[in-house]
FIMI-92896 format. One line per field, with one value per residue (C-alpha): residue number from 1; residue in three letters; x, y, z. Coordinates in pm, 1 decimal, always signed. Layout:
# FIMI-92896
i (NUM / ...)
aa (ala / ...)
u (X / ...)
v (Y / ...)
w (Z / ...)
# end
This chain:
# FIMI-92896
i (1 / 2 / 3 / 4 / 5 / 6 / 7 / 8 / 9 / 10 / 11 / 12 / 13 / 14 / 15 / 16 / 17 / 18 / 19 / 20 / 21 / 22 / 23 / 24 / 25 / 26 / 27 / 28 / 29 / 30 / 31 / 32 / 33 / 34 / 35 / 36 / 37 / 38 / 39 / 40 / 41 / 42 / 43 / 44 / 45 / 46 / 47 / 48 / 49 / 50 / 51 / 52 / 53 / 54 / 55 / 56 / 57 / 58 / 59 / 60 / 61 / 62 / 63 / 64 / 65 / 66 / 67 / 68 / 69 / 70 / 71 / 72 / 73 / 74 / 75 / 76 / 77 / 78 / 79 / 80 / 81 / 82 / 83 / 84 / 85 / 86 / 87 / 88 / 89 / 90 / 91 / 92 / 93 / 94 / 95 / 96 / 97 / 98 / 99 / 100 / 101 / 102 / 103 / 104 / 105 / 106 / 107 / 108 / 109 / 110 / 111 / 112 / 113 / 114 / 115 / 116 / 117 / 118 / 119 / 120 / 121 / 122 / 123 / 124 / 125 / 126 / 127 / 128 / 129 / 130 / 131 / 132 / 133 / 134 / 135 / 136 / 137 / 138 / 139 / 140 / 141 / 142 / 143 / 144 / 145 / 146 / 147 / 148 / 149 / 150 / 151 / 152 / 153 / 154 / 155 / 156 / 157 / 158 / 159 / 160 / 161 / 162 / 163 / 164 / 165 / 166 / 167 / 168 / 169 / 170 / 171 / 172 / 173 / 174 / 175 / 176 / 177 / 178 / 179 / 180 / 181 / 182 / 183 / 184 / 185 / 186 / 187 / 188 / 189 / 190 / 191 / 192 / 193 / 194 / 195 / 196 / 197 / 198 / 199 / 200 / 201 / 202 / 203 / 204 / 205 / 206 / 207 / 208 / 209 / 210 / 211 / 212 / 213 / 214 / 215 / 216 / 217 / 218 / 219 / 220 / 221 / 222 / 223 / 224 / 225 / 226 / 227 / 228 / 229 / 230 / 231 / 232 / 233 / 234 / 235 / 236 / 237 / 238 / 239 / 240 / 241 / 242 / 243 / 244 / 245 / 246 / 247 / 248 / 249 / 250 / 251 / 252 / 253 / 254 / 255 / 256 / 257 / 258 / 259 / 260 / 261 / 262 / 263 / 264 / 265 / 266 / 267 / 268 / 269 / 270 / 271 / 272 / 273 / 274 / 275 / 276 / 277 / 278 / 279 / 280 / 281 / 282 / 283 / 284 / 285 / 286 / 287 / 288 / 289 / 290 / 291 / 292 / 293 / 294 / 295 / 296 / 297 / 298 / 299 / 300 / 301 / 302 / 303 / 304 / 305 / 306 / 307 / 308 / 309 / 310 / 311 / 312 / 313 / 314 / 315 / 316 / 317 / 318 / 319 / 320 / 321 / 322 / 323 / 324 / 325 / 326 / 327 / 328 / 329 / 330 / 331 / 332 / 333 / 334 / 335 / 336 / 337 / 338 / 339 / 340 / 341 / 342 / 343)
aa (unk / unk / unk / unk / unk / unk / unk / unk / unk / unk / unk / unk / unk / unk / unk / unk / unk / unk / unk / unk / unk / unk / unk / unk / unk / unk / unk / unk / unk / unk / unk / unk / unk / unk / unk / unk / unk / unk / unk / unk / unk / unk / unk / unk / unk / unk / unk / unk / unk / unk / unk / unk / unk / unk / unk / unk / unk / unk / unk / unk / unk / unk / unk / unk / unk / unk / unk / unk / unk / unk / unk / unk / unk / unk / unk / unk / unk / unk / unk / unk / unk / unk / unk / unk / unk / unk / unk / unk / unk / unk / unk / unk / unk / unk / unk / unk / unk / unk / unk / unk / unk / unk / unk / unk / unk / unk / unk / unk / unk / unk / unk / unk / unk / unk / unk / unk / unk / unk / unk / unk / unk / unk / unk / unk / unk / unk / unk / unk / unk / unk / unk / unk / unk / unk / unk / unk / unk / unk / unk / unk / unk / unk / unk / unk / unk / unk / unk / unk / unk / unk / unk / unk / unk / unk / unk / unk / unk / unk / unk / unk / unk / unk / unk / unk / unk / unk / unk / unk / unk / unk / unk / unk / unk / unk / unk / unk / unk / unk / unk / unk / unk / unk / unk / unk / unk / unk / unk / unk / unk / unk / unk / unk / unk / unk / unk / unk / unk / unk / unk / unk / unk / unk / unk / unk / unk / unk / unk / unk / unk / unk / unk / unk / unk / unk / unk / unk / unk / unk / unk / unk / unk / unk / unk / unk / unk / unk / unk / unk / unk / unk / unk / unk / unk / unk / unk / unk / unk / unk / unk / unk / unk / unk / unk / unk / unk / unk / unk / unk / unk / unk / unk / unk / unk / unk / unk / unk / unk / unk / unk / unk / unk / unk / unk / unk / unk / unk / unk / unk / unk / unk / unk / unk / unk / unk / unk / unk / unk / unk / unk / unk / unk / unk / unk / unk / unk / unk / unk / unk / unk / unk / unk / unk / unk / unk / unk / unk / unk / unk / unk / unk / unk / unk / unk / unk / unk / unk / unk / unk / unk / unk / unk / unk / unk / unk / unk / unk / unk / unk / unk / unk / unk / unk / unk / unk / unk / unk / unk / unk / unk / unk / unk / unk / unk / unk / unk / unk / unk / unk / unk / unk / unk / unk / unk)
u (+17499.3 / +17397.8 / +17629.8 / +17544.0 / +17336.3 / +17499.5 / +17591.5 / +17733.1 / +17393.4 / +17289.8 / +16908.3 / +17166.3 / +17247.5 / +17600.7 / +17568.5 / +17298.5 / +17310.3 / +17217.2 / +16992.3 / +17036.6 / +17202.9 / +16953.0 / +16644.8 / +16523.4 / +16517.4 / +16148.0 / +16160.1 / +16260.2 / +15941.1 / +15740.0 / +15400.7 / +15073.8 / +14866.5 / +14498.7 / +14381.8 / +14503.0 / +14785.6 / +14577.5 / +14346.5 / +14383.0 / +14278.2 / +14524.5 / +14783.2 / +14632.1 / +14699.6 / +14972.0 / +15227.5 / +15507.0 / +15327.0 / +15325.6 / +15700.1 / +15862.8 / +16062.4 / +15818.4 / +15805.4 / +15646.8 / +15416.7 / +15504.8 / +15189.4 / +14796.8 / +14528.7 / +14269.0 / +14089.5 / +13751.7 / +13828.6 / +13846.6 / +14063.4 / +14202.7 / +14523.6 / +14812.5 / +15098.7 / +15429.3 / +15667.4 / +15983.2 / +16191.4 / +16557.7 / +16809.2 / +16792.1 / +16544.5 / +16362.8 / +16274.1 / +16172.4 / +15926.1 / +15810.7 / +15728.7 / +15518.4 / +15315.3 / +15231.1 / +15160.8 / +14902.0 / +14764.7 / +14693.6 / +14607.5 / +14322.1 / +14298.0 / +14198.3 / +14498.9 / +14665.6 / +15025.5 / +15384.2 / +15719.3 / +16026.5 / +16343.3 / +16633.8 / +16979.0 / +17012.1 / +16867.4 / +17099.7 / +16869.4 / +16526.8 / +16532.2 / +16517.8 / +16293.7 / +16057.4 / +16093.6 / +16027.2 / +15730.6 / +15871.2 / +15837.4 / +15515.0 / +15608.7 / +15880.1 / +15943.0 / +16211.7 / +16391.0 / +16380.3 / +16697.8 / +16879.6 / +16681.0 / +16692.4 / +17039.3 / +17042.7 / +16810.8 / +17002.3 / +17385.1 / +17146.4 / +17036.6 / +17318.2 / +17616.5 / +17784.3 / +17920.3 / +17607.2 / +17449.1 / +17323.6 / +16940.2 / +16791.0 / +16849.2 / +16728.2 / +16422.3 / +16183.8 / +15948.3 / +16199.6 / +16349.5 / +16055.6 / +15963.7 / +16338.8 / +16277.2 / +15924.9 / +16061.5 / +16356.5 / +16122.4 / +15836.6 / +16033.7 / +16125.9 / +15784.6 / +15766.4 / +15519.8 / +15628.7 / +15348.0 / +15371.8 / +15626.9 / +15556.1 / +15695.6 / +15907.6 / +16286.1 / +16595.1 / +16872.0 / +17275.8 / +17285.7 / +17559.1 / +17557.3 / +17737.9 / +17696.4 / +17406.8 / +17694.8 / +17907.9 / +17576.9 / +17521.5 / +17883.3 / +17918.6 / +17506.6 / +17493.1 / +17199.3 / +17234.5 / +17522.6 / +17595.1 / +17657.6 / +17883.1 / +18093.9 / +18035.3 / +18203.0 / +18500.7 / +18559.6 / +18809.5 / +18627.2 / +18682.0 / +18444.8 / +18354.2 / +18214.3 / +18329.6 / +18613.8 / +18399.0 / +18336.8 / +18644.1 / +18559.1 / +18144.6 / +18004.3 / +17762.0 / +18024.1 / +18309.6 / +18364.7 / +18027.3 / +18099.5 / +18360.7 / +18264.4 / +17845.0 / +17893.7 / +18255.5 / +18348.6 / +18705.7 / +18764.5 / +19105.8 / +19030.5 / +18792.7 / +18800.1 / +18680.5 / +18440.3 / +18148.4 / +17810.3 / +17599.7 / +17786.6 / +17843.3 / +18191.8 / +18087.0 / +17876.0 / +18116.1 / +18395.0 / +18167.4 / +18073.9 / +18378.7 / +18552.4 / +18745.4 / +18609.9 / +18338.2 / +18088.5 / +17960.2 / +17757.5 / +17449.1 / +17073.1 / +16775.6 / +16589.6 / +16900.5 / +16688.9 / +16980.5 / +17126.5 / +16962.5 / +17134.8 / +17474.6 / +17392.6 / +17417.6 / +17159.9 / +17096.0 / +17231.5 / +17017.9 / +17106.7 / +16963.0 / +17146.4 / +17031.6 / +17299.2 / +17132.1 / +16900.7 / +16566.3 / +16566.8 / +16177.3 / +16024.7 / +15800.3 / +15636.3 / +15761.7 / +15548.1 / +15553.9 / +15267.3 / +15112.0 / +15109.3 / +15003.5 / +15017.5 / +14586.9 / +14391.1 / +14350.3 / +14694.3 / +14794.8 / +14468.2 / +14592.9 / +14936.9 / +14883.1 / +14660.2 / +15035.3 / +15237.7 / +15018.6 / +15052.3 / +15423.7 / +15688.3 / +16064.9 / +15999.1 / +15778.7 / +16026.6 / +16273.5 / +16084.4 / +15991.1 / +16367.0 / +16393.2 / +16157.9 / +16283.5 / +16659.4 / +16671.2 / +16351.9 / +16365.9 / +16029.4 / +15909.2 / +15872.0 / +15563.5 / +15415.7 / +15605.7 / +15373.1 / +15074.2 / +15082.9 / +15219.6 / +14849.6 / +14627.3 / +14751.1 / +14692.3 / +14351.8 / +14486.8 / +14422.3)
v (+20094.4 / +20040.3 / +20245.5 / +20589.4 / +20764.2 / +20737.7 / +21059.8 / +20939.7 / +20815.6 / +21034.8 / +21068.6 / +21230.0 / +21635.7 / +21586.9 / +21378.2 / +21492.4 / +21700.0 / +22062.9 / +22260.8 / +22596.8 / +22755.9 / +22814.8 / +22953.1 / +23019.2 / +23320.4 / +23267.0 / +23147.7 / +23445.0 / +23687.7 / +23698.6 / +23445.2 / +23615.2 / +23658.3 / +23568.1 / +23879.7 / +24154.2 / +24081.1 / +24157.1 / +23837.4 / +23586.3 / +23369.5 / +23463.9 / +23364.9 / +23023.5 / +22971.2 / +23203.2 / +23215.5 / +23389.0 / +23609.2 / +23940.1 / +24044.8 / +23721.9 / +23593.3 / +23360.9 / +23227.4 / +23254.1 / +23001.2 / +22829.2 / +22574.1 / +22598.0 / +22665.5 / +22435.3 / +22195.9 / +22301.4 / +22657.1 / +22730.6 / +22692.4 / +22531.1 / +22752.4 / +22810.4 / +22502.3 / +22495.5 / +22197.7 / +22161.4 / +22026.8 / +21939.6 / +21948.7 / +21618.5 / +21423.3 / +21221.3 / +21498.4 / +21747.9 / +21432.4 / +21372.1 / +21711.6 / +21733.9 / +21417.6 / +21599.9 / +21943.7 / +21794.7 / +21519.9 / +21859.2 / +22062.0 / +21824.7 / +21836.5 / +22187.0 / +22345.6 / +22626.2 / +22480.9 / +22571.3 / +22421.4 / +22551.1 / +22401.0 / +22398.4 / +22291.5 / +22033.5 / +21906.5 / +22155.7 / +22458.6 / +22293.4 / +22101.8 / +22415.5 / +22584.9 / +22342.2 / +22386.4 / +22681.7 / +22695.5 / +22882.3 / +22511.6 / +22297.2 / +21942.3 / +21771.4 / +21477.4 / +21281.1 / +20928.2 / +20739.4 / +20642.9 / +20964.6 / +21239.2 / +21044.7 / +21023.6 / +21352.9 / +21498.9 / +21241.6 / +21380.5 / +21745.3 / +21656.8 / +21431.4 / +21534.7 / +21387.3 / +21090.8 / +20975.0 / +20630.3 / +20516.0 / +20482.8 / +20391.8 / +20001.6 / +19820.7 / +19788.7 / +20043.0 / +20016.7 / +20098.8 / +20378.9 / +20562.8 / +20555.1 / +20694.2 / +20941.6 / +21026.1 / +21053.3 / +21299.2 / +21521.5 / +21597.4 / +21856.0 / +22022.7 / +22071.3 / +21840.8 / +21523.4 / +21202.2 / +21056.0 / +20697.6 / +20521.4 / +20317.9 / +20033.7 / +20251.4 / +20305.0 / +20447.3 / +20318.2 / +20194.3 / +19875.0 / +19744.7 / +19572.3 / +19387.6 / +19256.3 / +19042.3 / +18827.4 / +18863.7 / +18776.3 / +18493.4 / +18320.1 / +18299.6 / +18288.6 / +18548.6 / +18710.9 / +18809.8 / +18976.5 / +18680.8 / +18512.7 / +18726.1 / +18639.6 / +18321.0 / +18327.1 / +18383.7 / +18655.2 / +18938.9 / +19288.6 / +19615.3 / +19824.2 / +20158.6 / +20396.0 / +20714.5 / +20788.2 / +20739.4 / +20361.5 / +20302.1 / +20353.9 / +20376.1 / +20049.9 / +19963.7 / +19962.3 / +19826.7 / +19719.7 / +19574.9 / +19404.2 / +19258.4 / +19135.6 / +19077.8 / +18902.1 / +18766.0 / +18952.2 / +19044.1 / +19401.6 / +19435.0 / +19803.5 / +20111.1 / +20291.9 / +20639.8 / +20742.4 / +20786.6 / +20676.7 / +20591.6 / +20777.5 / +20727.0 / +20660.7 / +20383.6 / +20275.6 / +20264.6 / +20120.5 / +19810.0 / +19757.2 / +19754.5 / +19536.8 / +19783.1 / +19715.5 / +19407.8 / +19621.4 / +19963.3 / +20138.7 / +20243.8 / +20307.3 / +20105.6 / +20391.2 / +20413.2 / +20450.8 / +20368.6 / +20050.0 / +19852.7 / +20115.4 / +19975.2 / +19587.9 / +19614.6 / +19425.9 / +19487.6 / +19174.3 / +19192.8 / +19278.8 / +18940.3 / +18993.7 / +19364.6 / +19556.6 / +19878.3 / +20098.5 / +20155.3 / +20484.4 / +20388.1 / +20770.2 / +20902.6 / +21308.4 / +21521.8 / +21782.4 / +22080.5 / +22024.2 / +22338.7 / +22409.9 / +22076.1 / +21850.9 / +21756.6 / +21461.2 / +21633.1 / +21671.8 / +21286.3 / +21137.3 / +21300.0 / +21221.3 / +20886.2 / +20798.4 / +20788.1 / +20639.8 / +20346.1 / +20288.8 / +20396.1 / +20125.7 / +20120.9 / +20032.2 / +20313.5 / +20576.6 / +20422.3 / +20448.4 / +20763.9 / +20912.1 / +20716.9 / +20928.7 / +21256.3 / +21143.5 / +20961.3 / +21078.3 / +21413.7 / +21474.3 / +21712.9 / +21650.4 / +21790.5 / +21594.9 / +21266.7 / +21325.2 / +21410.4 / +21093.4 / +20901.7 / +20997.3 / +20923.7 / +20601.8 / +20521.5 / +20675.1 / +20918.9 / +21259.0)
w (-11790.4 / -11447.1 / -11298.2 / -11457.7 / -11713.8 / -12021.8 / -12130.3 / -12469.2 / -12601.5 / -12897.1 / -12641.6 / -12437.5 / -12517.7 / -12510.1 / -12848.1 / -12997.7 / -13307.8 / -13196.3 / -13358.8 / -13165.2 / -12818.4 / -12577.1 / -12666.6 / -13023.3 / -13131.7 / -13201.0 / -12841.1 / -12664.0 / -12747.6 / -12494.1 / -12497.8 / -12635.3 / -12368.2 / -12288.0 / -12099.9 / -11876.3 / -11645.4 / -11362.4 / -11397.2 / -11168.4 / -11476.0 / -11664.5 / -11364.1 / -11404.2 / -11731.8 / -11857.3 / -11532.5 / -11675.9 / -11904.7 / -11710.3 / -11584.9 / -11656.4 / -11909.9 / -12132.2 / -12486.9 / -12816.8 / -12945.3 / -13288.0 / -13273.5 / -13325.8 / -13161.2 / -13026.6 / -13237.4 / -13132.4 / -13153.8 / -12757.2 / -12576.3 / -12232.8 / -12187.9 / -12342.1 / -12313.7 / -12458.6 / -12522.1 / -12504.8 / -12775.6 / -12783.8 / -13078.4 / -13238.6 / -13463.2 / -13214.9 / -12967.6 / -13222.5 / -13346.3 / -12988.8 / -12967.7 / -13288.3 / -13191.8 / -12830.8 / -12931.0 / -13209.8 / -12926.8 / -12678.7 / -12941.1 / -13021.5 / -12652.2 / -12647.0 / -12562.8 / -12762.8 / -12798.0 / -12884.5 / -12952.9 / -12813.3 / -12944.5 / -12628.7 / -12733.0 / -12411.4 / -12076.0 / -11932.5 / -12037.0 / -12091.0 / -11753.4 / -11571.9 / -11770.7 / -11724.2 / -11358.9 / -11363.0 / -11619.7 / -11901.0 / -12086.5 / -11958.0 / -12113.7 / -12280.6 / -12377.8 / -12209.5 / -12141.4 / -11786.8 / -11675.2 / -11840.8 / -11678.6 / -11367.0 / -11335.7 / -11421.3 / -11158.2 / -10920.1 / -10962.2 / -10957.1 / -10613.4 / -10510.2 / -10679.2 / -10977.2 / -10757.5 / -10627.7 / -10591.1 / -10923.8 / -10934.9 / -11262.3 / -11370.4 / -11627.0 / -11380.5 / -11551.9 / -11294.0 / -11058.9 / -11261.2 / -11324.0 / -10933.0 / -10869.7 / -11105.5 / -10932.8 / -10624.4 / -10799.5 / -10974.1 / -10729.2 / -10534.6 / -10819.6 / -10905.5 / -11206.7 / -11274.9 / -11417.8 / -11646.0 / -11746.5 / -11952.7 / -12216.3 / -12461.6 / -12653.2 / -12564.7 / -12696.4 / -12506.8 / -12612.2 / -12828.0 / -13007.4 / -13434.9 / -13612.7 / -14031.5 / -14117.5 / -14241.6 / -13901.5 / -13750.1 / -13979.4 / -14025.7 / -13595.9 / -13547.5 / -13336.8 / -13219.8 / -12848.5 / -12688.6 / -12496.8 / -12830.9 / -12926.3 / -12625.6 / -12623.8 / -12974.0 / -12853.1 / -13176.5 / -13086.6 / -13148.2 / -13232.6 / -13092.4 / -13260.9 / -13019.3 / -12835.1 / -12625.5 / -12335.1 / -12380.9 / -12213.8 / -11918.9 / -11913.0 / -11690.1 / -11966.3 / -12254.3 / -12261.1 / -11917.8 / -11935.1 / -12233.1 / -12096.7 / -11743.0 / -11838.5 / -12143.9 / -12159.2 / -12527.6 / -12572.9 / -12662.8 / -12841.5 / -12864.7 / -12926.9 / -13202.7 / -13118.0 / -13400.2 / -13191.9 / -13100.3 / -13448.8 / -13649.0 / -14058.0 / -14010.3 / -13694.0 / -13907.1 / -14190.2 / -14042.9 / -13892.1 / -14277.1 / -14442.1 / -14153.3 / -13985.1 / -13676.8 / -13593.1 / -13325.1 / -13287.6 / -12989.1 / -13123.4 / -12993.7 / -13040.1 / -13251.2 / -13538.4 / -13827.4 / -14069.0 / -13966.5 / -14268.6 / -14471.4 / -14347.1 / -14351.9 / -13965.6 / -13722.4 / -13385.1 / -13114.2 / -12814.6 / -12502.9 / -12291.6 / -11959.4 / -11959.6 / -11939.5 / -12043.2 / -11834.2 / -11891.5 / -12090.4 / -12189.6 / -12346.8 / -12142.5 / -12085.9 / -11790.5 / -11723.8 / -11459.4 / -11210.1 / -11157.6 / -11504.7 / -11698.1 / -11394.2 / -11481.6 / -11558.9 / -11921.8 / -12034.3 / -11895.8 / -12064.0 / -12413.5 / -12362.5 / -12276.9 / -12580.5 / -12775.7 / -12490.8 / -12516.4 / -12921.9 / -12926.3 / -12986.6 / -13052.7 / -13378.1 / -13487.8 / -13308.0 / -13527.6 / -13873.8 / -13755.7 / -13756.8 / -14091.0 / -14246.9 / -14083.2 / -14168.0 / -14458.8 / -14622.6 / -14545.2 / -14443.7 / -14171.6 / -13815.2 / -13761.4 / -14118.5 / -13939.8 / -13649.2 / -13817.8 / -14057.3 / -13746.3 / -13538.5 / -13807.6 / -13904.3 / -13501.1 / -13536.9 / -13273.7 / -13460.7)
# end
């Protein structure tokens, strides 16, 4: 995957399960606002309250009972996201900001809307976004920037977003990139554990995955030509899915593309074989924000408080509990914080 942004990734819109088009309903009213239009304070914190096209807050208020402004974040259409964006509206609501969740179907809609400060923060995923803003800027043929560097992803991904008026705040631990499983027992009977084992093998594989592993650098071909494992064929049932998942179980096929956050691969008897000549790009979560509008020392300090704790692992468990346990998002988040001693 360090050719491109991997557009079939389930962190990528085109994948993920989609919860509405555009805008929610909810969404669409306009944002309460603070004062008269006429206040210059009320420009500061509420910029597209007065003649613009703005959006209602779902969240609280501040914990203290003032308040700091009004913020809202932006959530896209799949499990993870929606999470991320419980765990930062309650970290700025404690914060002192009055907050709101908007739910966007893709990066298509909520990356411009956070340019243009109808959204204030969202969370998003290194390498993606900036391969995004770089085919954007560039075209959709341009020069590859994010790696499996994520030092030097996230500083291509700066140097992307400034102009456009957004901030990049750190990245941390956590990442939800492509990885590929096989069986515990397919694991155990050819001791596999990395990628490179796999190839090394010399085991002919079936690949579940989507129709665009064919051709994507960090599937197939990168399977191939990194790690030396010998792809009779792809079967196109897509990225994670139950019937991936399925076939992979049942011996259909031997490997499917998945991410590193699947909450359900235990469910399947399916482990995880790691990726030790990095072949994937450092999609590491991180918060985007829109500078003029939460581009402060306040918002970063509270956002940075989870980036810090945050690993794969918990972003895993915490789909698993959204997915298979059916709980909440925003109870997900809540539980999440105060275990971390963060709420």
């Amino acid at each position: 995957m360090n050719k491109a942004a991997h557009p079939e990734r389930p962190g990528h819109p085109e994948q993920r399960p989609e919860y509405a088009s555009g805008l929610s309903r909810r969404a669409r009213r306009p944002r309460r606002l603070l004062a008269a239009c006429g206040s210059v304070a009320v420009l500061a914190t509420a910029l597209t309250a007065c003649g613009g096209s703005s959006l209602e807050k779902e969240g609280g208020g501040s914990a203290d009972g003032g308040s700091k402004g009004e913020l809202v974040i932006g959530s896209a259409g799949f499990t993870e996201s929606q999470v991320m964006a419980e765990l930062y509206s309650k970290l700025l609501t404690k914060a002192g900001y009055e907050t709101s969740i908007s739910k966007l179907k893709n990066r298509e809609l909520y990356e411009p809307a956070l340019e243009k400060g109808e959204i204030d923060v969202v969370p998003e995923y290194a390498a993606t976004l900036a391969e995004f803003l770089n085919a954007k800027e560039n075209g959709p043929k341009a020069k590859p920037v994010a790696s499996s560097d994520v030092k030097k992803t996230v500083a291509a991904l700066e140097k992307l977003a400034k102009p456009r008026g957004l901030k990049v705040l750190p990245a941390g631990e956590a990442v939800d990139q492509n990885a590929f499983a096989v069986t515990e027992d397919f694991a155990k009977k050819n001791k596999l554990k990395t990628l490179s084992d796999l190839g090394k093998s010399g085991e002919k594989i079936k690949l579940a995955a989507s129709d665009e592993c064919e051709e994507r650098p960090f599937c197939r071909p990168g399977l191939e030509k990194t790690y030396g494992i010998d792809i009779t064929d792809i079967d196109p049932k897509g990225v994670g899915t139950t019937q991936a998942k399925e076939a992979v179980k049942d011996g259909t096929d031997q490997l499917v593309l998945t991410t590193t956050t699947d909450a359900t691969l235990k469910d399947f008897g399916l482990v995880l074989l790691e990726d030790d000549k990095s072949l994937q790009n450092a999609d590491n979560v991180l918060p985007v924000v829109n500078s003029k509008k939460a581009g402060g020392k306040n918002v970063s300090a509270a956002l940075g408080k989870l980036t810090g704790v945050l690993t794969t692992e918990d972003l895993a468990d915490l789909n698993r509990k959204v997915d298979a346990e059916r709980e909440k998002p925003k109870d997900v988040a809540e539980a999440y914080l105060k275990d971390k001693n963060l709420l």
